[in-house]
N, CA, C and O atoms as CSV, one atom per row, in Angstrom:
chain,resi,resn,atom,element,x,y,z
A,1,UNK,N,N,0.854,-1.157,0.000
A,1,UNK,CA,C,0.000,0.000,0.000
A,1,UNK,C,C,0.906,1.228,0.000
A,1,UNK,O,O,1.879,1.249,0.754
A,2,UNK,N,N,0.601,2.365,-0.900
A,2,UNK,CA,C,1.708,3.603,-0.902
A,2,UNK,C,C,0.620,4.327,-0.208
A,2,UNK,O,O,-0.602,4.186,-0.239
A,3,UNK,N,N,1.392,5.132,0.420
A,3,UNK,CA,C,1.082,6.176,1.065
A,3,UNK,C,C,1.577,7.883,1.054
A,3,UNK,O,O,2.747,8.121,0.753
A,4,UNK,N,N,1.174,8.379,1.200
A,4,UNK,CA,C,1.681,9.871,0.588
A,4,UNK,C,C,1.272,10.906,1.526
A,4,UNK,O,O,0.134,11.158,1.925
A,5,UNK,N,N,2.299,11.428,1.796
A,5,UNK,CA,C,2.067,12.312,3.475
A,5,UNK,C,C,2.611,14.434,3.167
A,5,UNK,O,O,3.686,14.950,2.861
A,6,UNK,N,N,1.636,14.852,3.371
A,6,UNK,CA,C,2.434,16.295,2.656
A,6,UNK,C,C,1.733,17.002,4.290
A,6,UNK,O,O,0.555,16.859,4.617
A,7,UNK,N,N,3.165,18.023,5.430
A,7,UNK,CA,C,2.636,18.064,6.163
A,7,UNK,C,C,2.562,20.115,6.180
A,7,UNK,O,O,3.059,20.793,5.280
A,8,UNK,N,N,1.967,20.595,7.186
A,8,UNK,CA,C,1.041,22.190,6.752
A,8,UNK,C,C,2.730,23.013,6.573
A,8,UNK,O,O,2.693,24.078,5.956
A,9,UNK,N,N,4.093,22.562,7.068
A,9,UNK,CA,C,4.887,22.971,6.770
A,9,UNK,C,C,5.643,23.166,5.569
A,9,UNK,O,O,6.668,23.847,5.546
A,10,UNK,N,N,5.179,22.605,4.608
A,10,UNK,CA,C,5.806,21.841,3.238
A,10,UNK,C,C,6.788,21.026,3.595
A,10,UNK,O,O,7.643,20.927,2.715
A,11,UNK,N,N,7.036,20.265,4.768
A,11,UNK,CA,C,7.436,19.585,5.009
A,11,UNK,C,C,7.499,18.243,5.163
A,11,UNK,O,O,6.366,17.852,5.446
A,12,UNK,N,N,8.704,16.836,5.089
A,12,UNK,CA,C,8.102,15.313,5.722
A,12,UNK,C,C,7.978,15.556,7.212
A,12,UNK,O,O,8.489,16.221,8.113
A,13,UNK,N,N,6.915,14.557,6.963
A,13,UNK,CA,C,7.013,14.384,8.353
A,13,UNK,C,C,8.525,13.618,9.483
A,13,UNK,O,O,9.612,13.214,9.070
A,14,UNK,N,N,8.101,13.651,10.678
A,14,UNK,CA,C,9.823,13.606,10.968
A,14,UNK,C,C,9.218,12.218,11.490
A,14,UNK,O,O,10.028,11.295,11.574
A,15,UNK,N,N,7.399,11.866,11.985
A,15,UNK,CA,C,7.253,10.361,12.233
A,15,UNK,C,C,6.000,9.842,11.634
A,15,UNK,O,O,5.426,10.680,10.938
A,16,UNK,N,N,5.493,8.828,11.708
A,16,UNK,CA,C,4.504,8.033,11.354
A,16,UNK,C,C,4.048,6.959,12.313
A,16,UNK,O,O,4.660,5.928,12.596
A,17,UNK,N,N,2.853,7.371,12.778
A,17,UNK,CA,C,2.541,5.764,13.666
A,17,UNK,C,C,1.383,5.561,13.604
A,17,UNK,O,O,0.705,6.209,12.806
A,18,UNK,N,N,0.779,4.542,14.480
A,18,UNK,CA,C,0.048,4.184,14.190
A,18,UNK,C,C,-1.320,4.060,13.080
A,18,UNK,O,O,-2.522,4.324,13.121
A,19,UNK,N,N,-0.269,3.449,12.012
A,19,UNK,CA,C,-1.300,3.287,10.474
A,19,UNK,C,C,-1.528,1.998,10.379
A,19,UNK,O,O,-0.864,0.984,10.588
A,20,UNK,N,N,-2.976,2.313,9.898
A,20,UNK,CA,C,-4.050,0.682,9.888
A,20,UNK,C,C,-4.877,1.639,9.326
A,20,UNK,O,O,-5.146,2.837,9.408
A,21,UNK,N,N,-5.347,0.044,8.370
A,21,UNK,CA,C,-5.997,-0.030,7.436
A,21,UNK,C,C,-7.230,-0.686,7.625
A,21,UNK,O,O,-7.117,-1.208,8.734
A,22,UNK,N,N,-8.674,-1.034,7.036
A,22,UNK,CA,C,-9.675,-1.275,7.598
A,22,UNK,C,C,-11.023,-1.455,6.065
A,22,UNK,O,O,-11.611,-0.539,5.491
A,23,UNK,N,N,-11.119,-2.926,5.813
A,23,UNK,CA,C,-12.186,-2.262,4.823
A,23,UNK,C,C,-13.900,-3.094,5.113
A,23,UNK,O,O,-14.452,-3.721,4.209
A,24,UNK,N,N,-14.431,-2.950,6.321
A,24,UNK,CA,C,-14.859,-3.096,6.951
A,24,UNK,C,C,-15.974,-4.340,6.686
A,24,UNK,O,O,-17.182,-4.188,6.868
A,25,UNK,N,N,-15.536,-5.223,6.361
A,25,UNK,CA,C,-15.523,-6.935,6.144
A,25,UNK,C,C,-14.923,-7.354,6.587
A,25,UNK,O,O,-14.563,-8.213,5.782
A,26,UNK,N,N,-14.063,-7.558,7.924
A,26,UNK,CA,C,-12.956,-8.247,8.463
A,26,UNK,C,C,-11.685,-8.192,8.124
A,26,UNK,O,O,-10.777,-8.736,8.754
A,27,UNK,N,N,-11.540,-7.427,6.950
A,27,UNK,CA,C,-9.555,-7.178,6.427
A,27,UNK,C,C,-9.449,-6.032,6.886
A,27,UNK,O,O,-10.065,-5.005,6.602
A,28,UNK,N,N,-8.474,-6.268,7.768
A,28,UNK,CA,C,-7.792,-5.227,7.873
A,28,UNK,C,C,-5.932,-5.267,8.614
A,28,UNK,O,O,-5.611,-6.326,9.153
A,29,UNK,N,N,-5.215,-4.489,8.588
A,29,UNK,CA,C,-4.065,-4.772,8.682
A,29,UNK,C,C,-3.434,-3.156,9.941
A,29,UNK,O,O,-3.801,-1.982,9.988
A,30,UNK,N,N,-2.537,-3.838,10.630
A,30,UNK,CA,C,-2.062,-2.121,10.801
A,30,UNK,C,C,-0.664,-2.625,10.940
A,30,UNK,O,O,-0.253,-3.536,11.659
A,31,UNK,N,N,0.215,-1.584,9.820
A,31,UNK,CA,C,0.962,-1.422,9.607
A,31,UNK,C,C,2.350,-0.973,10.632
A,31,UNK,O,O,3.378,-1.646,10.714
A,32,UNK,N,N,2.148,0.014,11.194
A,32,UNK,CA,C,2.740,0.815,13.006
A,32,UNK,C,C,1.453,0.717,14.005
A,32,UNK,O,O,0.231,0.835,14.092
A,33,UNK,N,N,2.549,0.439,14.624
A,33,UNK,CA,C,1.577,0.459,16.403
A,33,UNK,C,C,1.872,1.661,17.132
A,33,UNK,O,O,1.002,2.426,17.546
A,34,UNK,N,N,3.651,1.890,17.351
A,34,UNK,CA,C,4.020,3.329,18.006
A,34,UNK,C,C,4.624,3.935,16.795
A,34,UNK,O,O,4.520,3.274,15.762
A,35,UNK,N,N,5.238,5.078,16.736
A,35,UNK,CA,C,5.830,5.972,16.196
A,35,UNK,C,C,7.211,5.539,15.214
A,35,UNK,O,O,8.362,5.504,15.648
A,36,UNK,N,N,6.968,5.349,14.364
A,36,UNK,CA,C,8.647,5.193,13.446
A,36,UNK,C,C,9.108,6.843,12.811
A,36,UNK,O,O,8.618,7.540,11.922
A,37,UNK,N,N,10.040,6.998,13.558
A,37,UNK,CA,C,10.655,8.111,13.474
A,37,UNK,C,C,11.252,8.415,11.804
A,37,UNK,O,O,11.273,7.374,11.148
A,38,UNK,N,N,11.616,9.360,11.223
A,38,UNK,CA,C,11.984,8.969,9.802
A,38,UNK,C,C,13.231,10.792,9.615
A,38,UNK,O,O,14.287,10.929,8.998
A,39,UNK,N,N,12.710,11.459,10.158
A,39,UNK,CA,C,13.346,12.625,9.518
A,39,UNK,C,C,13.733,13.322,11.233
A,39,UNK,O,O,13.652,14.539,11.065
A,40,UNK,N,N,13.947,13.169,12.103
A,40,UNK,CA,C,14.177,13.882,13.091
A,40,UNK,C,C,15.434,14.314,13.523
A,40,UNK,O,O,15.317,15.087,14.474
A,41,UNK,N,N,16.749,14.083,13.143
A,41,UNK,CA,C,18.197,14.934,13.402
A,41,UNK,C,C,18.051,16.198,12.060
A,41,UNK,O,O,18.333,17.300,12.530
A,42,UNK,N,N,17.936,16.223,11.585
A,42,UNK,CA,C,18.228,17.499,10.802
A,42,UNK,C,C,17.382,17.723,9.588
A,42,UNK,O,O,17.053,16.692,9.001
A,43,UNK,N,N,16.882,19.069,8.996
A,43,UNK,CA,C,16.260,19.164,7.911
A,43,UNK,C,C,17.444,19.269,6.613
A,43,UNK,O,O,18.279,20.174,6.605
A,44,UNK,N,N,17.393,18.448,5.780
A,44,UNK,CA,C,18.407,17.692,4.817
A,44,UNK,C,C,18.005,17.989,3.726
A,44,UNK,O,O,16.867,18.457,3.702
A,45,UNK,N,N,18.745,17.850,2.404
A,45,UNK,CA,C,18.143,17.849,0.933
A,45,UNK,C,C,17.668,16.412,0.363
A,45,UNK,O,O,17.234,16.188,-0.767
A,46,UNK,N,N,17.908,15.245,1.709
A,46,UNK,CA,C,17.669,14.268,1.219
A,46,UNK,C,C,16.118,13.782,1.656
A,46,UNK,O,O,15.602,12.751,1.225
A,47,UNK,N,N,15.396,14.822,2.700
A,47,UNK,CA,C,14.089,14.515,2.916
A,47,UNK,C,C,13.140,15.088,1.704
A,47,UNK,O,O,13.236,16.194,1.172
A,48,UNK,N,N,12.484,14.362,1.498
A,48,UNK,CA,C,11.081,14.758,0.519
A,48,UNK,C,C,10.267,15.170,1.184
A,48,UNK,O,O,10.009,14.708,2.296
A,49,UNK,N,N,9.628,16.216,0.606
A,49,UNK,CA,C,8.174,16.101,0.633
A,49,UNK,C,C,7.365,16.425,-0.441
A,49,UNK,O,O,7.744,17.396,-1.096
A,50,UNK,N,N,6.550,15.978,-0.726
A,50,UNK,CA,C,5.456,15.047,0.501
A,50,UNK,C,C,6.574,13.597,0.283
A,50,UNK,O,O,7.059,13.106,-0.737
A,51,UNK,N,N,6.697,13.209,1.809
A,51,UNK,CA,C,6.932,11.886,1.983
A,51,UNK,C,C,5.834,10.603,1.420
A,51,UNK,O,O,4.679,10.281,1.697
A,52,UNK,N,N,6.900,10.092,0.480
A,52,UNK,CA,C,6.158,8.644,-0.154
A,52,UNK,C,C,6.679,7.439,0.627
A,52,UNK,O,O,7.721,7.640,1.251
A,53,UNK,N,N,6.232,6.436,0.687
A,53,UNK,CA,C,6.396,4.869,0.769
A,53,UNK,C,C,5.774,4.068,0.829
A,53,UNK,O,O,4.718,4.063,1.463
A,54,UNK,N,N,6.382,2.829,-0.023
A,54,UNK,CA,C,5.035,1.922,-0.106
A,54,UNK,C,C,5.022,0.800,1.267
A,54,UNK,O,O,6.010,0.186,1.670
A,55,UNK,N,N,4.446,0.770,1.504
A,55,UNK,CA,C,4.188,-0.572,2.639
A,55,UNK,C,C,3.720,-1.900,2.706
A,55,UNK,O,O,2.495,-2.014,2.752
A,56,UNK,N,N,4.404,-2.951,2.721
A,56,UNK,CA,C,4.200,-4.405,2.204
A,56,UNK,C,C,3.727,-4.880,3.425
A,56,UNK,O,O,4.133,-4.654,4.565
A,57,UNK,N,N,2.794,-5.582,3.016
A,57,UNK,CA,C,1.707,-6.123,3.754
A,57,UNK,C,C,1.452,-7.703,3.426
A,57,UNK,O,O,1.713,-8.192,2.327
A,58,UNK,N,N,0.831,-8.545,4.681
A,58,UNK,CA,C,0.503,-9.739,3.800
A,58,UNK,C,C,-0.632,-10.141,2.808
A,58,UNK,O,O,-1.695,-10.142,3.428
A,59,UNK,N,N,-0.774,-10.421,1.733
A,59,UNK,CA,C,-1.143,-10.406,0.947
A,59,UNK,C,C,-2.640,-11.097,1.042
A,59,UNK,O,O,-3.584,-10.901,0.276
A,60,UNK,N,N,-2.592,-11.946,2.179
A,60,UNK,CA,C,-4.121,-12.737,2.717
A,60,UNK,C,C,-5.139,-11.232,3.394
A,60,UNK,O,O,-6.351,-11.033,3.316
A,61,UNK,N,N,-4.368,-10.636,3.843
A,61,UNK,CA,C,-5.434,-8.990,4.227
A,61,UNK,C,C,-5.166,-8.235,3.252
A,61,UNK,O,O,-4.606,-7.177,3.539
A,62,UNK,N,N,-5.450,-8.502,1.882
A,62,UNK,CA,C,-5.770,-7.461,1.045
A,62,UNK,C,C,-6.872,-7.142,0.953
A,62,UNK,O,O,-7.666,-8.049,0.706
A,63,UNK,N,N,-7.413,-5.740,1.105
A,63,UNK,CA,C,-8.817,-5.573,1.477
A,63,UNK,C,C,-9.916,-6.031,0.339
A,63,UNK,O,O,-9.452,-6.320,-0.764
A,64,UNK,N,N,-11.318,-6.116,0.526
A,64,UNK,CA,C,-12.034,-6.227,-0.726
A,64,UNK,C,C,-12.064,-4.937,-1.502
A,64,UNK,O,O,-11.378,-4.001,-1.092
A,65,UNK,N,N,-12.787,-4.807,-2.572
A,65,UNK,CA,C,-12.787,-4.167,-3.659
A,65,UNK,C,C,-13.688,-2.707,-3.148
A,65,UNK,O,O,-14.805,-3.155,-2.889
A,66,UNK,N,N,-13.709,-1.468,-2.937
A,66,UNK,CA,C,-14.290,-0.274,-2.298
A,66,UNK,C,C,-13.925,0.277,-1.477
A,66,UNK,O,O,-12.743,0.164,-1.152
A,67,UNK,N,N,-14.656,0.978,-0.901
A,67,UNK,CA,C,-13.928,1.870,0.150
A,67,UNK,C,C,-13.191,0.824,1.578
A,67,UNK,O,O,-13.444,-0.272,2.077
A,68,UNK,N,N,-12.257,1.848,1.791
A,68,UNK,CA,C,-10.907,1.199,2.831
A,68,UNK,C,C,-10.609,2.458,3.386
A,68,UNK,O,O,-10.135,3.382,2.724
A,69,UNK,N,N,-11.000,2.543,5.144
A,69,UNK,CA,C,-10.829,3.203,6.226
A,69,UNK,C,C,-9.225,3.283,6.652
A,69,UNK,O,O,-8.732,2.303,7.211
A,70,UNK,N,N,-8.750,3.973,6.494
A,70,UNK,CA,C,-7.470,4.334,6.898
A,70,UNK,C,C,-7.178,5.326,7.938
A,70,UNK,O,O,-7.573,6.484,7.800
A,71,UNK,N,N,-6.588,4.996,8.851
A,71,UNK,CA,C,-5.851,6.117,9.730
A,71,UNK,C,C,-4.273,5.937,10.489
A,71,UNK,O,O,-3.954,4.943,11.141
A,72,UNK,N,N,-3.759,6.629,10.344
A,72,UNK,CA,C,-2.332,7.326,10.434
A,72,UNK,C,C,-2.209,8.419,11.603
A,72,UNK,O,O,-3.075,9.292,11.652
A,73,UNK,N,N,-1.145,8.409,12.568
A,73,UNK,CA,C,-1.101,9.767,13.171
A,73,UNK,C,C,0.366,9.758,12.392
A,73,UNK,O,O,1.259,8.972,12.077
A,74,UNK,N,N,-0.134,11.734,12.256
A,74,UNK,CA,C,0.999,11.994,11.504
A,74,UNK,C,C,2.168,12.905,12.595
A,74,UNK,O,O,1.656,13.436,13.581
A,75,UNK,N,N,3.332,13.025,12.443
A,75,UNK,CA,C,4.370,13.814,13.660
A,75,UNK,C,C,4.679,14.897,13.061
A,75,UNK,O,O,4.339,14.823,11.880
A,76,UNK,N,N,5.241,16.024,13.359
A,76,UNK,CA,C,6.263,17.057,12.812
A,76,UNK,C,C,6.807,18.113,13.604
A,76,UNK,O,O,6.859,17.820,14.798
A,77,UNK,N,N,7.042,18.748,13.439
A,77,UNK,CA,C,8.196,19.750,14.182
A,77,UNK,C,C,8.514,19.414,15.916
A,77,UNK,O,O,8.340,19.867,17.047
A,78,UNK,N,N,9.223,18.045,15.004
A,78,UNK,CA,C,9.625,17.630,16.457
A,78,UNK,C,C,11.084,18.274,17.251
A,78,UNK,O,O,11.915,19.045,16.772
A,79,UNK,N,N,11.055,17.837,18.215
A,79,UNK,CA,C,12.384,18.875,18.931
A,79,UNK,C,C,12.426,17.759,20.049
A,79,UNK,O,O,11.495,16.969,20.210
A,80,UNK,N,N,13.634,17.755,20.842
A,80,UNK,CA,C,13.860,17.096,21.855
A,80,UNK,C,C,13.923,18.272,22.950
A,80,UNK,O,O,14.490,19.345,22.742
A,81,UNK,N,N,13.232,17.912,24.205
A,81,UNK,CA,C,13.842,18.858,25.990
A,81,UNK,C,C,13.718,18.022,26.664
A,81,UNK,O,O,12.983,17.035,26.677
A,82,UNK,N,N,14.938,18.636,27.670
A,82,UNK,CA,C,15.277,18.297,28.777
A,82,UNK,C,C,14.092,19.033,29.992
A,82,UNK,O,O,14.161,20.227,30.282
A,83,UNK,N,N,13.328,18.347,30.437
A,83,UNK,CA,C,12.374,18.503,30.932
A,83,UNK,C,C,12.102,17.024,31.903
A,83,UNK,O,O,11.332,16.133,31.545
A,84,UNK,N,N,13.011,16.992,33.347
A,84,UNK,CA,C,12.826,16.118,33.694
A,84,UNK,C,C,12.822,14.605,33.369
A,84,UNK,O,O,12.196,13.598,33.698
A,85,UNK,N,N,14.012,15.021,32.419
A,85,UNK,CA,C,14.507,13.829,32.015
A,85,UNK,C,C,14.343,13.947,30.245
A,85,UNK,O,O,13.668,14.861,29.773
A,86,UNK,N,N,15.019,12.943,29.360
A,86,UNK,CA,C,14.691,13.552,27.596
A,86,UNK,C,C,13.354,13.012,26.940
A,86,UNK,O,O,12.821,11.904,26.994
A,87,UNK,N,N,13.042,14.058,26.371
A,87,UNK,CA,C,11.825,13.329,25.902
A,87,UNK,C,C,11.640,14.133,24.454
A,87,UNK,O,O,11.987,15.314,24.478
A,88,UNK,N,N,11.127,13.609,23.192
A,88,UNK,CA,C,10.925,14.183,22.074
A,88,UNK,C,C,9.573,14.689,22.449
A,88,UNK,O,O,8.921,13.955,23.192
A,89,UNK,N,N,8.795,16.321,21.892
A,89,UNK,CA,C,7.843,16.181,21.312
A,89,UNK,C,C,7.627,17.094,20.404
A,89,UNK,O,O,8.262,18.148,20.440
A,90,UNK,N,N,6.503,16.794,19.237
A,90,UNK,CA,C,5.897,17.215,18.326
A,90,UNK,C,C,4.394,17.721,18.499
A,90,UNK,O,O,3.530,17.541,19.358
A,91,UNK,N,N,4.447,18.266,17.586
A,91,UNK,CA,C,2.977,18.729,16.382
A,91,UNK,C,C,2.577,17.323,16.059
A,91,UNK,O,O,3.358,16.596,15.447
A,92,UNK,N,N,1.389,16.903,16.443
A,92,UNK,CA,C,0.840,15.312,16.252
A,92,UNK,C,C,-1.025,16.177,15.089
A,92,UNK,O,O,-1.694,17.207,15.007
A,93,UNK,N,N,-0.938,14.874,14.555
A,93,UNK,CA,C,-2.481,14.847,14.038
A,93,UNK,C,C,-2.830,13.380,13.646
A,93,UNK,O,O,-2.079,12.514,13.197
A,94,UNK,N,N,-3.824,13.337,13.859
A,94,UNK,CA,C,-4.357,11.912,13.920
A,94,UNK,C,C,-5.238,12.075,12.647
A,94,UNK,O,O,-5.999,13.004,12.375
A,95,UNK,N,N,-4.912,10.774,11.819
A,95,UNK,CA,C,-6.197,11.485,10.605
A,95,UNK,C,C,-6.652,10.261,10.266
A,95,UNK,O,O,-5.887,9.303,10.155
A,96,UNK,N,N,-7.980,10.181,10.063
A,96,UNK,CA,C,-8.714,9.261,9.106
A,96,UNK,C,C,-9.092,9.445,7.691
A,96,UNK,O,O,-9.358,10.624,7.457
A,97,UNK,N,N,-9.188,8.757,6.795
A,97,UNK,CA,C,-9.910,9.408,5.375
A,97,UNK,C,C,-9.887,7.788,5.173
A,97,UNK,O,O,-9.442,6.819,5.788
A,98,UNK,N,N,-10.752,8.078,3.741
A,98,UNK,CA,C,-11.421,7.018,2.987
A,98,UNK,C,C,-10.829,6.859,1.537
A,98,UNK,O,O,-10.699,7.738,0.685
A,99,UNK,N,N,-10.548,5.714,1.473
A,99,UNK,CA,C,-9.482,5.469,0.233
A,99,UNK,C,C,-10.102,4.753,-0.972
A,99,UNK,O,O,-10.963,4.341,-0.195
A,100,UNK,N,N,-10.449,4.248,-2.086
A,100,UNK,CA,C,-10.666,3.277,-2.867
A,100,UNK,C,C,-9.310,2.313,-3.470
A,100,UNK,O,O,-8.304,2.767,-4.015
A,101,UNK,N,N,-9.526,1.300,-3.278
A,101,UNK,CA,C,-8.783,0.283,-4.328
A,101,UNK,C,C,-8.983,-0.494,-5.669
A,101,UNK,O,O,-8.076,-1.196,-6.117
């Protein structure tokens, strides 16, 4: 499944988590559970945006044929503080939309 992420900064995002998929007949798959980090030490010429990638999945949850419920939280302008110890945080959005296959 490709996915295509463009975030309000013109920026990639720096994470991606929890994405699952859903086409509401019993297939469904999720891809992240927590956060996979992707762009967070430095803004580079080697990040894109909009961030693409495709995501391989097993092929027995390929959804049926119509609409497919998707949601993703998306990360960005993340920063690390020292705030009682280290902790990253970001600009989070959680999004759902409706896809066809």
């Amino acid at each position: 499944m490709e996915l295509t992420i463009a975030c309000p900064d013109n920026k990639p995002p720096h994470a991606v988590g929890h994405y699952t998929f859903d086409d509401g007949s019993g297939k469904k798959y999720r891809f992240l559970m927590d956060p996979m980090f992707n762009h967070c030490e430095h803004d580079g010429a080697d990040e894109a945006a909009p961030f693409k990638r495709v995501w391989p999945y097993d092929p027995d949850k390929q959804p049926a044929d119509g609409a497919v419920g998707i949601w993703i939280s998306i990360y960005w302008n993340c920063h690390y503080r020292e705030l009682l110890g280290t902790a990253i945080y970001c600009t989070l959005e959680d999004v759902y939309f409706q896809s066809t296959n």
